[in-house]
N, C-alpha and C positions, 0 to 999 in steps of 0.2 A: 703741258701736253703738246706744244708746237701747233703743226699743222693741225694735226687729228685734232686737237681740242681749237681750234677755231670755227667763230660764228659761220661764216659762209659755207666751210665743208658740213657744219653739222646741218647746215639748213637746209644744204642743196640732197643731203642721204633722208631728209627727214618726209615724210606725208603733210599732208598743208595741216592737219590740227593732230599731227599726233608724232613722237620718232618714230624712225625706222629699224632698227636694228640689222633687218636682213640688205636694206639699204648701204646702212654704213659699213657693215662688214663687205660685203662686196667690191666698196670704195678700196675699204683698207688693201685687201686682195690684188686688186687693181694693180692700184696706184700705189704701195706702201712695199706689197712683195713681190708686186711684179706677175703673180698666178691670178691672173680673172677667173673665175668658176666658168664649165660650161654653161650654155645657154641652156632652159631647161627643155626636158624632152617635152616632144609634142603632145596637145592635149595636157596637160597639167597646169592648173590652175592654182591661183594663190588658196593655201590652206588646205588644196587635196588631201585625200587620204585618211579622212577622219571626220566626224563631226565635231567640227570645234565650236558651234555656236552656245555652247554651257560652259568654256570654258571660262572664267573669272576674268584669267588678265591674258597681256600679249604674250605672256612668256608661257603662259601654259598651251595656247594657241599654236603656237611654234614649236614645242614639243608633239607635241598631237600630229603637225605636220610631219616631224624627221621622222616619226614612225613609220613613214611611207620610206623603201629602203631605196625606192628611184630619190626623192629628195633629199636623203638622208646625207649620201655621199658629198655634196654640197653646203649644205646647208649646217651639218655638224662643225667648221670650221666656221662657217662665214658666220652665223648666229652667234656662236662665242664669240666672236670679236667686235661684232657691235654688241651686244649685250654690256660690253665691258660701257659700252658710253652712254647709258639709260642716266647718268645723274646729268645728262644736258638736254634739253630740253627741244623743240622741235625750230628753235630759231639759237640754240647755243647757251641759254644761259644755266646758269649750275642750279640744279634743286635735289630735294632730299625727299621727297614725296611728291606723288602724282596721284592728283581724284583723293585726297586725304589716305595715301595706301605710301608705306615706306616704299621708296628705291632701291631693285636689288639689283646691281651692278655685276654681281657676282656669275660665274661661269666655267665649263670646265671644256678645255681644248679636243679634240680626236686623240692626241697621245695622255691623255690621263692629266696634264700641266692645270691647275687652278687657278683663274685669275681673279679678283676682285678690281673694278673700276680702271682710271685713268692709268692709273699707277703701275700695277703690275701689266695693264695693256703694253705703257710704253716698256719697260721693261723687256717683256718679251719681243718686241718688235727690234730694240733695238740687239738682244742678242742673236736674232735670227740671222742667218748667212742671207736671206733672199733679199732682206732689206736693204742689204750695202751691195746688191749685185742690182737690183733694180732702181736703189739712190745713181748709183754710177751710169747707168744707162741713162736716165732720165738727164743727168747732168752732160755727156757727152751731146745727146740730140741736141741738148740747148747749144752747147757752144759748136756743133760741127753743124749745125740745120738740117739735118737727116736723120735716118734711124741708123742701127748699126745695118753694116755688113758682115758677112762671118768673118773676115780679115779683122773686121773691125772688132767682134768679138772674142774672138779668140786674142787677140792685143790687150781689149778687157781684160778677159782672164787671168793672161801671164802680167797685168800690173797687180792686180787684186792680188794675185799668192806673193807679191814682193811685201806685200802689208803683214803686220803683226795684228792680227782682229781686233784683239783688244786695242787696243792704241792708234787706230788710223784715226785722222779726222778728217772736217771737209773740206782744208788747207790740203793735204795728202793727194783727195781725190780732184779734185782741181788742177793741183801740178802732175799730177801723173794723165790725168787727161791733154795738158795743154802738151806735155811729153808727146805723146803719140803720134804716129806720123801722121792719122788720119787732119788732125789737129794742125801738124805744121809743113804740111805739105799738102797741093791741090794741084787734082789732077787737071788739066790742060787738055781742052778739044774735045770734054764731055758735056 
């Protein structure tokens, strides 16, 4: 699972005695595509929109919420993708039941896309265009100590379409960053 499946990110998305789900999706969003959710609207409370104190479990809890159409637009995304990481547990370690109740890992995307667990998480992550556009940002800050500029992103861009998607690696993006003029060239008397 890489990153996503490590102890520290699952513990820092987690509640002190329970996962997160709407935690760690947000992380993913973040940090993984690059699209953070808005912040939510004013007044809206965790679990608004419903009485959910009958519900059974968190997943039904979380449904109850998206019914509300202000959280929905959010929350339909980000829920699905933590959801995919329910078999780790609130400090990372892998389990198949919680409170003696199977794990269901399982979820379905805003476009109709099915995932189950680790697996098809990464999957879809890795075939998403936003994840190799916000992998490459995140890699450029590191090596130029800044964020982009739009010179600087638009430079992005025209290296990214020189790739063959399928087949870039992080050998590729590496050299094509260290390419860049942002990279080998410093401006002087800023």
């Amino acid at each position: 699972g890489g990153i996503i499946a490590q102890g520290a990110m699952l513990t820092v998305t987690s509640n002190p005695t329970r996962t997160s789900p709407v935690k760690r999706g947000k992380w993913l969003l973040e940090n993984v595509f690059g699209t953070p959710p808005p912040p939510p609207p004013p007044g809206v409370d965790n679990f608004e929109g419903g009485d959910v104190s009958n519900a059974a479990n968190l997943r039904q809890q979380m449904a109850i919420h998206r019914k509300n159409p202000t959280c929905a637009g959010c929350h339909d995304r980000m829920d699905a993708l933590g959801l995919a990481l329910e078999n780790y547990d609130a400090i990372g370690r892998w389990r198949t039941h919680d409170a003696g109740t199977l794990i269901d890992a399982t979820s379905v995307l805003p476009n109709g896309e099915k995932m189950s667990g680790i697996t098809d998480l990464r999957s879809i992550i890795l075939a998403d265009d936003l994840f190799l556009r916000a992998l490459t940002k995140r890699l450029f800050i590191y090596a130029i100590g800044r964020n982009l500029r739009r010179a600087d992103s638009l430079a992005m861009d025209a290296m990214l379409s020189k790739f063959d998607r399928s087949k870039v690696t992080l050998r590729d993006l590496i050299f094509g960053i260290a390419n860049m003029d942002a990279f080998r060239k410093r401006r002087v008397g800023r």
